[in-house]
N, C-alpha and C positions, 0 to 999 in steps of 0.2 A: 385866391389869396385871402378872401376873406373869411372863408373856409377854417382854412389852417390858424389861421387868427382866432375865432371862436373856439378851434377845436383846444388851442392849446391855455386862450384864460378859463377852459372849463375845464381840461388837466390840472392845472397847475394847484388850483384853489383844493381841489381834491388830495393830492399828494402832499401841501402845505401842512391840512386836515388830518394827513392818517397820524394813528397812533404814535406815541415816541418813539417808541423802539423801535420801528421803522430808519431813524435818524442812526447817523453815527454821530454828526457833527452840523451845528449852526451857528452862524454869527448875524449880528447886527451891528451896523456902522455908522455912525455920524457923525457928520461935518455941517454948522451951524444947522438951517432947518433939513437938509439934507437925509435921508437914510436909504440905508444899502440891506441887504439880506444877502448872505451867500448859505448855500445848501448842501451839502452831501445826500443824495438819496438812494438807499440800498434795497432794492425792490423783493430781496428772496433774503433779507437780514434772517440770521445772524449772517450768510453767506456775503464778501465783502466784493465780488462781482455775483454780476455787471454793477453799477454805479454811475451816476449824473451829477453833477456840480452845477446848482441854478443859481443863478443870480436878480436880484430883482431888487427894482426901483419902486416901491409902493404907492410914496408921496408923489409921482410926474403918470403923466402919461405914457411909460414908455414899456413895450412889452415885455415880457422876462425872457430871460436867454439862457440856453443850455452852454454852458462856458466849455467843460469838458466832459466826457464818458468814456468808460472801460469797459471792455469786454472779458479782457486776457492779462493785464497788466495790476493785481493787487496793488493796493495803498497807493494807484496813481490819483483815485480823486483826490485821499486825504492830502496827497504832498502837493498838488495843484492849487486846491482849495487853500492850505494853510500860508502858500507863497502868493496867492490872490491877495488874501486879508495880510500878508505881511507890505506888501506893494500899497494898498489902499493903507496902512498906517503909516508910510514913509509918505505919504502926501497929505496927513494931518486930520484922517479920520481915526474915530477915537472907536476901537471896537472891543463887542465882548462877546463869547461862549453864549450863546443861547441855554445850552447845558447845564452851566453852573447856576443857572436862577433857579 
């Protein structure tokens, strides 16, 4: 376990790291000191599969999580991911487009 543990904060910081265009789409979420990250990651961009949807707690100790992935299903990250950050604004986190900065 602690294996996959290390394996995956020395993924993550890496694929956070690669170029934008890698991204289709990111957000960041806050509620008082609070902040959220959600990810879309497209590993063969511009191509829109395969695709992962990470989630991540920066400020806590708490590992980051693969929320969702497509193999065969187009635009299933985007519509997951965009219904994730619509769900985290109905409980009073204030988010925005990583993109548009």
């Amino acid at each position: 376990m602690k294996h996959l543990i290390y394996k995956f904060w020395v993924l993550l910081p890496t694929i956070l790291m690669m170029p934008s265009e890698s991204f289709a789409n990111s957000w960041t979420c806050h509620y008082a000191d609070l902040t959220r990250n959600v990810v879309i990651f497209y590993p063969n961009e511009p191509a829109r599969l395969p695709c992962k949807v990470y989630y991540t707690k920066p400020k806590e100790n708490v590992m980051p999580r693969t929320l969702w992935k497509a193999e065969n299903e187009e635009n299933y990250c985007a519509r997951k991911a965009v219904e994730f950050i619509n769900a985290l604004e109905s409980w009073a986190w204030q988010c925005s487009s990583d993109n548009d900065q």
